[in-house]
N, C-alpha and C positions, 0 to 999 in steps of 0.2 A: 834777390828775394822778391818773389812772388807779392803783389798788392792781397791785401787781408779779402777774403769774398766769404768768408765762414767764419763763424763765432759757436761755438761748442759748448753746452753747457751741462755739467753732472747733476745731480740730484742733492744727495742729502747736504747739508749745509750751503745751497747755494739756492737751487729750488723751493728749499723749504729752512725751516728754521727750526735746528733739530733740539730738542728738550731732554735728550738721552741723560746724559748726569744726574738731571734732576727729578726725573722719574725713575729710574735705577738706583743712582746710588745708593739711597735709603733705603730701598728691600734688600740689596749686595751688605750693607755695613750692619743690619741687621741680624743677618746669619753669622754676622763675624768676619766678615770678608771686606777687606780693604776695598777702596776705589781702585788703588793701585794694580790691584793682583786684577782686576776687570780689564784695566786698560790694558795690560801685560799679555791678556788673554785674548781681546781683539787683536792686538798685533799680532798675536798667533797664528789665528783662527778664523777671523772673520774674510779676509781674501778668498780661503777657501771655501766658505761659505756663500758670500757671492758670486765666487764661480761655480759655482753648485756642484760643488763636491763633498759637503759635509751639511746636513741641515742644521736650521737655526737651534734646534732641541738640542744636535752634538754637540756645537759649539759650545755649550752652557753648561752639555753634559762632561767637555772636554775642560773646561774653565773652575768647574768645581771639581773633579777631580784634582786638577794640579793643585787648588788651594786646599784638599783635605777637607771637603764637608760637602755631605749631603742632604741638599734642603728637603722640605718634605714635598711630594706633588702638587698642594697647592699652593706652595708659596715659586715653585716652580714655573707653576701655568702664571702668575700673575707678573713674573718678570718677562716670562716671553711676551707677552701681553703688553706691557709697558714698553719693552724696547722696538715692538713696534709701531705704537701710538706715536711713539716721539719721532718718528719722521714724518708724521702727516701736520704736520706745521706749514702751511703755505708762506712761503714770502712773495707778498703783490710785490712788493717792489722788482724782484729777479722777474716776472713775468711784465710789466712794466718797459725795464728794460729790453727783455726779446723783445717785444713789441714793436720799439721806436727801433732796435737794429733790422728790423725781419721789413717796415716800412721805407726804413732807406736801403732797403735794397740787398742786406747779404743772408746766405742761406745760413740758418738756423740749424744747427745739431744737438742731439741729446744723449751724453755717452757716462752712463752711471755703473757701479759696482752695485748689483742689487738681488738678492735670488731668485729666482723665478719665481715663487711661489708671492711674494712680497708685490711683481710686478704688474696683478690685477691688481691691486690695492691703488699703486702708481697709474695706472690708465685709470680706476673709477674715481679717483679724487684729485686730479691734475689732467682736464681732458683738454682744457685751452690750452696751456702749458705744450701739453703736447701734440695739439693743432698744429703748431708754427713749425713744426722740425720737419725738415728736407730730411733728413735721416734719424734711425737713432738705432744706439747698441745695447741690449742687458745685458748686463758679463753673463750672470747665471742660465740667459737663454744661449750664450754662444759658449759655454765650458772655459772663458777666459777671464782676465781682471784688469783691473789699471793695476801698477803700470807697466804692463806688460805692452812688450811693443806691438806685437799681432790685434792687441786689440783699435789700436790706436792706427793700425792702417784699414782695420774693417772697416772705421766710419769713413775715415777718407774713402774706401774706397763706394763708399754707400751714397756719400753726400756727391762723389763727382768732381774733386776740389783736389789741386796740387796741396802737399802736407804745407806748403811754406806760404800756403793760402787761407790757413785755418789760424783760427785765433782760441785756446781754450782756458773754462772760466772754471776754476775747483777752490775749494777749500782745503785741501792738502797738496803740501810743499813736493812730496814726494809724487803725486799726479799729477801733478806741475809741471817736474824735473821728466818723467815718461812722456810726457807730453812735446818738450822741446827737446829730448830724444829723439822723437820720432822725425823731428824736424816742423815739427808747430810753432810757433808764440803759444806763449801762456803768461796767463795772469791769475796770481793768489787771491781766490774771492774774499773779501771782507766786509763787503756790504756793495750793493748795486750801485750806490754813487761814485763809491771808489772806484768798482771796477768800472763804471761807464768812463771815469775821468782817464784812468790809464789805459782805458782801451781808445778812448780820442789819440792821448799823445802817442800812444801806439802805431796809430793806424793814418792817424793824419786827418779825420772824419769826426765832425760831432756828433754826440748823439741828441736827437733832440728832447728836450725834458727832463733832460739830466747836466 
């Protein structure tokens, strides 16, 4: 195994701190529509839509179809509205951490499931964030998703870095698992302390300020 020279970080629940449930669920349970039949529906749907094969309208328009109701157009606009508000939640601390990783020295990536149309949004309100990255991937700009493996050799092959040289940080189990597919480390993000702490016993390296 390759020494760690890369740390790879996704976007929604790791770069930011995502409020989705809570800005959603209460207009979903208001039409009559469980939480449940919503998350049922992202696992459907939402891949597809960050790899930009279905937009955010379909996806919703795909998601109330299956549960049988049709909202009216403004209560419509105001969920798309909210479920994208809820990923611009900055967490300093994830930026914090690139920071103290990016000054000792390893290249920095940034490889999110996100759709292009989302990803001005992402550059005008995360523009430090995404100063630090040696690389980075949008699914929606490359027609791909996690955890699919092609996407996961684009960065490699973007950042310059053996796969067995990357370290990657998500908050899903399953980008996780595509991840040391591909022949990465990964680690399940849960908060920046944690992952800075398992990324030391990881890699053998402290991070400083963490």
């Amino acid at each position: 195994m390759a020494k760690i020279s890369g740390c790879v970080f996704d976007f929604g629940g790791v770069m930011t701190s995502t409020s989705m449930p809570e800005r959603v669920r209460p207009l979903a349970e208001g039409l009559g529509v469980p939480w449940s039949a919503l998350e049922e529906g992202f696992a459907r749907y939402r891949r597809l839509m960050d790899g930009g094969f279905i937009t955010l309208d379909e996806m919703y328009d795909n998601i109330w179809a299956d549960a049988g109701v049709s909202p009216e157009k403004s209560v419509r606009a105001r969920i798309l509205e909210e479920d994208q508000a809820s990923y611009l939640y900055r967490n300093e601390d994830t930026l914090r951490l690139m920071r103290a990783l990016k000054a000792a020295g390893f290249k920095i990536g940034i490889l999110t499931n996100m759709p292009s149309p989302f990803a001005a949004k992402f550059r005008r309100g995360f523009p430090d964030f995404i100063a630090l990255a040696d690389a980075m991937v949008v699914s929606g700009e490359e027609k791909m998703f996690k955890p699919q493996r092609r996407i996961y050799d684009l960065l490699r092959d973007r950042i310059s870095l053996p796969a067995d040289g990357l370290c990657f940080f998500d908050d899903s189990p399953a980008n996780c698992d595509g991840a040391r597919a591909a022949g990465w480390s990964a680690i399940l993000f849960r908060g920046a302390a944690q992952a800075a702490r398992e990324f030391s016993e990881l890699s053998g390296t402290a991070v400083p300020g963490f």
